[in-house]
C-alpha positions in Angstrom: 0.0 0.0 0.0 1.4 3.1 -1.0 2.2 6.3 1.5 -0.9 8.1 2.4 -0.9 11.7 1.4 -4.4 13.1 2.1 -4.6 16.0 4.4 -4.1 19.9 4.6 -0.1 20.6 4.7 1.2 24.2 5.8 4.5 25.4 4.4 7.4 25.3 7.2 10.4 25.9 4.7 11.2 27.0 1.1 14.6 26.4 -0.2 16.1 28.1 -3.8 12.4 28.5 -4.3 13.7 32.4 -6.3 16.3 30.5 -8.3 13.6 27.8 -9.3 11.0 30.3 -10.5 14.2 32.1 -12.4 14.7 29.0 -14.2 10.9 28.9 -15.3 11.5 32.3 -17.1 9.0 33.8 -14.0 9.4 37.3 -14.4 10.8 39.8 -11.4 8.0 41.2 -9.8 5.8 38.2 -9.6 9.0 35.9 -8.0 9.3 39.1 -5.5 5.8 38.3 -4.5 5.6 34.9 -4.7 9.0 34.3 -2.6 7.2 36.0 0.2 4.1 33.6 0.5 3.6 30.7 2.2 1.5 28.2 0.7 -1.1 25.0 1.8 -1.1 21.9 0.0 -4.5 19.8 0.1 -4.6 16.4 -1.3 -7.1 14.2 -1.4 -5.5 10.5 -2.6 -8.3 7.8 -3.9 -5.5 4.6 -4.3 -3.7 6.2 -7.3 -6.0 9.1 -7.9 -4.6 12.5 -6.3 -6.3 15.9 -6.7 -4.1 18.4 -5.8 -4.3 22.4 -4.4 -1.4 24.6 -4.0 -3.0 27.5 -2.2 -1.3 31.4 -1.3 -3.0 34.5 -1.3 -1.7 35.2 -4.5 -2.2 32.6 -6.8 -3.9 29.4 -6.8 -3.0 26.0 -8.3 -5.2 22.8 -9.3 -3.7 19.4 -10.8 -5.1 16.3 -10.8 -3.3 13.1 -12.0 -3.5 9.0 -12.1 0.1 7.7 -11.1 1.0 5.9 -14.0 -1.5 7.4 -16.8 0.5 10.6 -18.5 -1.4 13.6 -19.2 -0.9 17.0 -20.8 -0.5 19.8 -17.8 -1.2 23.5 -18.6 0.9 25.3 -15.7 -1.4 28.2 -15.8 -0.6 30.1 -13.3 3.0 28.9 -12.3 4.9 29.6 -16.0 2.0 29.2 -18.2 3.7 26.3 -20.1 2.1 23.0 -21.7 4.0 19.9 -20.7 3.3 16.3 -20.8 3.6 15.1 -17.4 3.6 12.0 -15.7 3.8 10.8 -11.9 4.8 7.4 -11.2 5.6 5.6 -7.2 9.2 5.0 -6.1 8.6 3.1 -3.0 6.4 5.7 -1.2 7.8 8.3 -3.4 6.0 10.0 -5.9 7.8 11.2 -8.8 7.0 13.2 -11.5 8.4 14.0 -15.4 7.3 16.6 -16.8 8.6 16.6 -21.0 8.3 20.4 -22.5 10.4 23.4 -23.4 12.5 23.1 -20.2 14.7 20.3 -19.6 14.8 18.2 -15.9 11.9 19.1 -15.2 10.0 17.6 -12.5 9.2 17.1 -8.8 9.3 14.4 -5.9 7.4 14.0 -3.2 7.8 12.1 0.2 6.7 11.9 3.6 8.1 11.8 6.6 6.5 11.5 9.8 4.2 14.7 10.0 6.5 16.2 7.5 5.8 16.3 3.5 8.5 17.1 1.4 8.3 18.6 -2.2 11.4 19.0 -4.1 11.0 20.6 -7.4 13.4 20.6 -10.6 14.2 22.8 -13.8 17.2 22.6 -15.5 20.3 22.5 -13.2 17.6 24.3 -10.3 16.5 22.3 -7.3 14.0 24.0 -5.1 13.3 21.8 -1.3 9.9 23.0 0.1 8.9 20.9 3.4 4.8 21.3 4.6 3.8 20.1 8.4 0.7 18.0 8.4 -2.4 20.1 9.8 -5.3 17.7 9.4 
């Protein structure tokens, strides 16, 4: 049985977040702002089915996704790319490809204890956001 992700998960830390954004081509002001925020996660896991919320009280973001079934991700909202992305377990680890203009791009997550982690990838970037478990 894989790791059990539902909850509500509030930010704690945010590592190279500003370097991450720069290698998404994120323009000045909006990584000034977006630096500054902290952010919830809510997932809701069904088995292999995940809707997902990244929430801040700037911007909002929605992706849901079938580890194992690939699907075409508009990152509306983030860099406004389309990528073909696709999640897949490692252990308890989810990890993600996503294929587009950028190359290495991607994400993991992992739990650990009350702790989630999200480390996120572009190019030679690695951004290492952790989220405490609220509910």
């Amino acid at each position: 049985m894989p790791a059990d992700y539902n909850g509500r998960w509030e930010m704690v830390s945010n590592e190279n977040f500003e370097e991450l954004m720069k290698s998404l081509d994120i323009d000045f002001a909006t990584r000034k702002i977006a630096a500054h925020l902290s952010q919830t996660k809510v997932i809701v896991q069904n088995g292999d089915k995940f809707e997902t919320k990244t929430l801040s009280t700037f911007r909002n973001y929605e992706v849901n996704f079938t580890v194992g079934e690939e699907f075409e991700e508009h990152t509306k909202g983030l860099d406004n790319r389309v990528v073909k992305t696709l999640v897949q377990w490692d252990g308890d680890k989810l990890v993600c490809v996503q294929t587009g203009e950028k190359k290495n791009r991607g994400w993991k997550h992992w739990i650990e204890g009350d702790l989630l982690h999200l480390e996120v990838t572009c190019e030679d970037k690695v951004c290492h956001q952790v989220f405490k478990k609220k509910q």
